[in-house]
C-alpha positions in Angstrom: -13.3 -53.9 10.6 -12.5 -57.3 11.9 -9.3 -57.5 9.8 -8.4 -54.1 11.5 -9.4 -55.1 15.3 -7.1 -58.7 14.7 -4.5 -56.4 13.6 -4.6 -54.2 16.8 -4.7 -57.4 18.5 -1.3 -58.6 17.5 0.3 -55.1 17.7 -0.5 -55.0 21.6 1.1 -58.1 22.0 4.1 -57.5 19.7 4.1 -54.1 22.3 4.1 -55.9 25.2 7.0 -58.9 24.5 9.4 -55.9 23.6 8.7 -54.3 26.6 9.1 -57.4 28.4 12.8 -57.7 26.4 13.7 -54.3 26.7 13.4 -54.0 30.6 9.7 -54.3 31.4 10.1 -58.1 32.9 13.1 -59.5 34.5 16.2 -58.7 32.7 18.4 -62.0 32.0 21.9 -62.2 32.2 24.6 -64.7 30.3 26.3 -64.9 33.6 25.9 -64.6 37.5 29.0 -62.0 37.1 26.6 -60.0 35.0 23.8 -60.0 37.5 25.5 -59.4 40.5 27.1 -56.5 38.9 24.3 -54.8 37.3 21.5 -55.4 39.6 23.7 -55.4 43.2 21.2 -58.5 44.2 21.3 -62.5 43.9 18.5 -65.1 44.1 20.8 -68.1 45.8 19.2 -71.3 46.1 19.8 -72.9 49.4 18.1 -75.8 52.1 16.2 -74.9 55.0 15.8 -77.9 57.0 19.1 -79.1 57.4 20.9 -77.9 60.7 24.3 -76.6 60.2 24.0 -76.4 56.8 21.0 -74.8 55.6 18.3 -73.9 58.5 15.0 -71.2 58.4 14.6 -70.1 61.9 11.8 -68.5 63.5 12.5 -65.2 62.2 12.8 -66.6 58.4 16.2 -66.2 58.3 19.0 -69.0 57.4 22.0 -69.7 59.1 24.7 -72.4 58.5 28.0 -73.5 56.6 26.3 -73.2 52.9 24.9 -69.9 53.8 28.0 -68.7 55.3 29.2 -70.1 51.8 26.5 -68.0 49.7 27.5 -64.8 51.9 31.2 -64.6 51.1 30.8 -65.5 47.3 28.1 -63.3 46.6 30.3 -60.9 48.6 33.2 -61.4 46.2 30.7 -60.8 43.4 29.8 -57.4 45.0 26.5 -58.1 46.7 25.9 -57.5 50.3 24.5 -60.0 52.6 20.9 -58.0 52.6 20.5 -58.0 49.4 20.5 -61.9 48.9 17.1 -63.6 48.8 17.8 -67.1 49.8 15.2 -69.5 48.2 14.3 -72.8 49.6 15.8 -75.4 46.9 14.7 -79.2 48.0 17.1 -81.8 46.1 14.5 -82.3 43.1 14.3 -79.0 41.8 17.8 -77.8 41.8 18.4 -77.8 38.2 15.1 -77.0 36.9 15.6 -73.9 39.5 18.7 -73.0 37.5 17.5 -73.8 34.1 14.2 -71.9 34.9 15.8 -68.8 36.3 14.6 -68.7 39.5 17.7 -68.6 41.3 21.0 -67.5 40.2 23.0 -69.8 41.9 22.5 -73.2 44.4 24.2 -73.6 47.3 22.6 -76.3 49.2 24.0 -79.5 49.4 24.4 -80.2 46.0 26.9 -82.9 45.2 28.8 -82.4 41.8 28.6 -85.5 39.6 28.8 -86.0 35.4 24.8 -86.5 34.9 24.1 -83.0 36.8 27.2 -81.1 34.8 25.1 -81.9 31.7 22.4 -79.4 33.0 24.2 -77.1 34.9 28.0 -75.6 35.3 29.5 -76.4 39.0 32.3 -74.0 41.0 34.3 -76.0 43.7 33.9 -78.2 45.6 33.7 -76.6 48.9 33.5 -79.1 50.6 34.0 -82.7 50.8 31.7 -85.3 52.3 30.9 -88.5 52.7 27.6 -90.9 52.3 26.3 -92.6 56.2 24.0 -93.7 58.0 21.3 -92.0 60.5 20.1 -93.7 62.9 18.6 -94.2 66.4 20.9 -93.9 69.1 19.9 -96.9 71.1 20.1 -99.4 67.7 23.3 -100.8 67.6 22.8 -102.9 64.6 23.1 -100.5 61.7 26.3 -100.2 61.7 26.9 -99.8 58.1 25.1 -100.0 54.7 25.4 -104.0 54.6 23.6 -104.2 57.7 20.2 -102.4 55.6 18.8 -106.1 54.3 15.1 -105.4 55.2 14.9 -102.9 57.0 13.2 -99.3 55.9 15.5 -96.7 54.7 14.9 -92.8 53.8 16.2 -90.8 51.3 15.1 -87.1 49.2 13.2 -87.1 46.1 16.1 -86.0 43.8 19.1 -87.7 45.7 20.7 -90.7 44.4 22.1 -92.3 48.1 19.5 -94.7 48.9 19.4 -96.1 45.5 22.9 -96.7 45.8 22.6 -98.4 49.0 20.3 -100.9 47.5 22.3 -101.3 44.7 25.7 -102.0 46.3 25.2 -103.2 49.4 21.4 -104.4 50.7 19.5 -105.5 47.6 17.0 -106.3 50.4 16.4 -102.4 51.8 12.8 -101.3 51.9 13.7 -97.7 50.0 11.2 -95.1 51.5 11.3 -91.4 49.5 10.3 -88.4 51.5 10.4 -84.4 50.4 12.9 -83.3 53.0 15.2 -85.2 55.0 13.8 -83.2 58.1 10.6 -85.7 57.3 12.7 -88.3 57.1 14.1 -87.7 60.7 10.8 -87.4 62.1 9.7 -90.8 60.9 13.2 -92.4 62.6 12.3 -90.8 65.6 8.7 -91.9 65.6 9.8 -95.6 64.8 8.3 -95.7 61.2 11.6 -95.8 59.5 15.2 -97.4 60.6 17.6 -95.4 58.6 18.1 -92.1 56.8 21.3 -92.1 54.5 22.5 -89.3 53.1 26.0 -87.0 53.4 27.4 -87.6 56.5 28.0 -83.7 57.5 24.1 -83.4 56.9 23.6 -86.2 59.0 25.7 -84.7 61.8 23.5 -81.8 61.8 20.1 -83.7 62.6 22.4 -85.8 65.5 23.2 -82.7 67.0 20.0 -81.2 67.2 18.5 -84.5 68.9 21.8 -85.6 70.9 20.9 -88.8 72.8 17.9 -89.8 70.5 19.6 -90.3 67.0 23.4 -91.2 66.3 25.4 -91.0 62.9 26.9 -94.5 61.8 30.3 -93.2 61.4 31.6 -95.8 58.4 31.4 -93.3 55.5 31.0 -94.9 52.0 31.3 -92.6 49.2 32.9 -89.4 48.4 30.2 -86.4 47.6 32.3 -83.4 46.4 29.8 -80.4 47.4 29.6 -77.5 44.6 27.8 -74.2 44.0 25.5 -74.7 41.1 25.3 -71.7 38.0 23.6 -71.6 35.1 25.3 -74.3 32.5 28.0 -73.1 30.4 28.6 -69.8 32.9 32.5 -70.2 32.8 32.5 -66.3 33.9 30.5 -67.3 37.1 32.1 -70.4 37.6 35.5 -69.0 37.2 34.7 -66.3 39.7 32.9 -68.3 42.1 36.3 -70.4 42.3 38.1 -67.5 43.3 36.2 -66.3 45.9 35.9 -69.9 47.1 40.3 -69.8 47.3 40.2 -66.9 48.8 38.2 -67.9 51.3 40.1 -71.3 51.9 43.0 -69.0 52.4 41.9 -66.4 54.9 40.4 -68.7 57.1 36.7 -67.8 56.9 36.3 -71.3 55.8 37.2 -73.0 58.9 35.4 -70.9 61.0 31.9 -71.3 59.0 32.1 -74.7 59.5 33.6 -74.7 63.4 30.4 -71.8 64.1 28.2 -74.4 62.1 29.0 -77.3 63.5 31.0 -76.9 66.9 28.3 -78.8 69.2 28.2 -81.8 66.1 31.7 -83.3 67.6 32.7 -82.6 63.9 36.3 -82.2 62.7 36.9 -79.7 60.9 39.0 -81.2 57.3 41.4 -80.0 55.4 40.0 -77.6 52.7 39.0 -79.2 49.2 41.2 -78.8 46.0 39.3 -77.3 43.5 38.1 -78.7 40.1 38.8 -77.1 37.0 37.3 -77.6 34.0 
């Protein structure tokens, strides 16, 4: 009797994971191609508290350059604006996000370097940025990352620009970690903090939404090569994300997400980024 119960036991369970393979759960994809195809809907990872870029509103919805970004690829891919969910994606959990499957692609910031391509696959860059200061509008002593030497400086969990700062230029920087940078702005503001470092085009954002209160150093000193983040070793997606992303260099919805995005930052608008292939 007992040896039969165990045994209906395990055949529930063996019912239930082929189900779950077969169709019952989520149904997994080698490639964001695939998804987009067969289902007609993304997950698309993005930020939510940086202006210009990636910002809820009221209403929950998110405007800015990387959603205008998001729109157009997952357009090219044959998904329609409503049927993205954007997810909030904080710096520190962009790859586990990937790697778990709960978004199908990151657009949010995310700046393409060797240690990241080992856990995910990287389309672009779409942009081009460089690493600044943040800072009160009235200071005029941070003028640059050598001018850090004890003073308090924020930075994300998950981002490597205030390390860097301490590393190469003020061994002497009190390095302060926070969950968004929209925390670290409100601690500038409120006097606890000197300095938030991070891309300058993200910095731009927060100066333009409190013009006359916080200022951007304007002595970039790094090059962050922004790129949309896939699964790792989805050459498909990444192969058709770069498409879209030269198509939309060429027709000239690229310049105007980032002149809608940023036209009250006093932000010139670059050239558009080569693409890297690999």
């Amino acid at each position: 009797m007992f040896g039969r119960s165990l045994y209906a036991v395990f055949a529930v369970v063996a019912l239930t994971a082929t189900a779950t393979a077969c169709g019952g759960g989520q149904a997994s994809y080698d490639s964001v191609v695939d998804k987009a195809k067969n289902d007609k809907k993304l997950v698309i990872g993005v930020k939510a508290d940086q202006p210009g870029l990636g910002l809820r509103t009221p209403d929950g919805t998110f405007t800015g350059f990387d959603i205008e970004i998001a729109k157009y690829v997952a357009k090219s891919l044959g998904v329609e604006a409503k049927d993205i969910t954007f997810k909030e994606t904080v710096s520190a959990n962009r790859e586990a996000f990937l790697q778990q499957g709960q978004v199908d692609m990151v657009v949010a910031t995310y700046s393409i370097n060797d240690a990241r391509k080992q856990k995910v696959s990287f389309a672009g860059p779409y942009f081009v940025a460089g690493q600044d200061l943040l800072v009160r509008a009235d200071d005029a002593t941070l003028t640059g990352p050598d001018a850090l030497n004890g003073k308090k400086l924020c930075s994300v969990a998950g981002s490597t620009s205030a390390q860097k700062v301490k590393d190469s230029y003020a061994k002497e920087v009190q390095l302060q970690e926070e969950r968004t940078y929209s925390a670290c702005v409100d601690r500038v503001l409120g006097g606890q903090l000197d300095a938030i470092t991070t891309d300058n085009v993200i910095l731009a954002g927060y100066a333009a939404q409190h013009t006359g209160k916080l200022k951007v150093a304007g002595k970039p000193f790094s090059t962050e090569k922004y790129g949309i983040g896939l699964k790792k070793d989805d050459s498909a997606g990444r192969k058709a994300v770069n498409e879209a992303l030269t198509k939309m260099f060429a027709d000239g919805s690229w310049k105007k997400a980032l002149e809608t995005s940023f036209g009250g930052a006093g932000f010139t608008v670059p050239e558009a980024p080569k693409l890297e292939q690999y």
